[in-house]
C-alpha positions in Angstrom: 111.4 190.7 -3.1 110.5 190.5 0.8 109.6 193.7 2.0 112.4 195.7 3.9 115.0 193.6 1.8 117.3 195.5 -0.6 118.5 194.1 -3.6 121.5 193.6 -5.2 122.1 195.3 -8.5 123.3 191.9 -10.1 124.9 189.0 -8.8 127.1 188.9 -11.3 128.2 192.5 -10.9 128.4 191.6 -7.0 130.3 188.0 -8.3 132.9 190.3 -10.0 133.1 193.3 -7.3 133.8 190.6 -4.4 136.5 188.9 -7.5 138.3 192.4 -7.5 138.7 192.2 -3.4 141.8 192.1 -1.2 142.2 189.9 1.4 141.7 192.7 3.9 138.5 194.0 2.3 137.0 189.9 1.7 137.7 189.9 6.0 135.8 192.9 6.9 132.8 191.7 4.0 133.0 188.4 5.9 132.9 189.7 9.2 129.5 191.8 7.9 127.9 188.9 6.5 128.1 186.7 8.9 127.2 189.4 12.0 124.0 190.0 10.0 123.5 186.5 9.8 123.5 185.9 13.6 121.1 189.1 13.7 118.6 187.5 11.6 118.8 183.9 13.1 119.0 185.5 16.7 115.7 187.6 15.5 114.1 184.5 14.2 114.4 182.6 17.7 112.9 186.0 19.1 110.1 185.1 17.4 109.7 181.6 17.4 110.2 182.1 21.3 107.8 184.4 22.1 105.1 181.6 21.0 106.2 179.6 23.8 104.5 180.3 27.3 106.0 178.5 30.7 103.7 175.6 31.6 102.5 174.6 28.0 102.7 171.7 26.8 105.3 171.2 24.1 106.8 168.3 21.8 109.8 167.7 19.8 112.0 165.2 18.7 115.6 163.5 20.5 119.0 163.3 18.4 118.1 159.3 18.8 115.0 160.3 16.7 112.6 159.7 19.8 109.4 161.8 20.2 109.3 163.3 23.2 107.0 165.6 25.1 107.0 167.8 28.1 106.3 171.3 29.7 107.7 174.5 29.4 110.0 174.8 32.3 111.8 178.2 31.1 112.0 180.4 27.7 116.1 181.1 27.8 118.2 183.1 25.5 118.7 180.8 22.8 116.8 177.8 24.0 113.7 176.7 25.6 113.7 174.6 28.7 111.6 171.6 29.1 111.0 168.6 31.4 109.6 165.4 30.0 107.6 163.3 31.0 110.4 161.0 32.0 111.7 163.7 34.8 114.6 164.9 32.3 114.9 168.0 31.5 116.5 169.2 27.6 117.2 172.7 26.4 115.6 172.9 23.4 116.1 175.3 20.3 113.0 176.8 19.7 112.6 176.4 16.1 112.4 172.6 17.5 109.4 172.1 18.8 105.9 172.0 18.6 102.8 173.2 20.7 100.9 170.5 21.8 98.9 172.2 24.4 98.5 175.8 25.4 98.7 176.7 29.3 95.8 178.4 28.3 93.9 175.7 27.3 91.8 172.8 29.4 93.2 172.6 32.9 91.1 175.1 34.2 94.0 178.3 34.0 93.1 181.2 32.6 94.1 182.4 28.8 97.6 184.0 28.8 
């Protein structure tokens, strides 16, 4: 078990409680679930984010299935910001890409 996670007695107790449900009480369970959800996911890009600096170098792949690469023009709420080489620029989930270069690295800038 991950620490900080709590455990469920049984899933098949928790099968049967959720069987024994009204439609009321299945709404407010859903609408629980799935705000946690978003916390978590919205927690995960926090993190995945925060590895990103403006001005590194990044890579990541187009719907078409073409690699591209670019810079770092912005970190955004939900999305990262990046102009390729090709002048375009694509807001890019996070969890998308991958560090190529560090502004901190070569160049001649400083670390971060």
């Amino acid at each position: 078990m991950k620490p900080g996670s709590v455990k469920i007695m049984d899933r098949v107790s928790a099968v049967e409680a959720i069987k024994r449900l009204d439609e009321e009480d299945l709404l407010f369970l859903n609408r629980l679930i799935v705000e946690r959800l978003k916390l978590i996911s919205q927690a995960r890009a926090t993190g995945l984010m925060a590895t990103f600096t403006k001005g590194d170098r990044v890579g990541f792949q187009a719907p078409d299935g073409r690699a591209l690469q670019g810079s770092v023009l912005r970190l955004n709420q939900k999305t990262v910001s990046v102009v390729t080489d090709d002048g375009h620029q694509w807001n890019v989930a996070p969890g998308l890409l991958h560090l190529v270069q560090s502004v901190g690295e070569g160049g001649g800038r400083g670390k971060r």
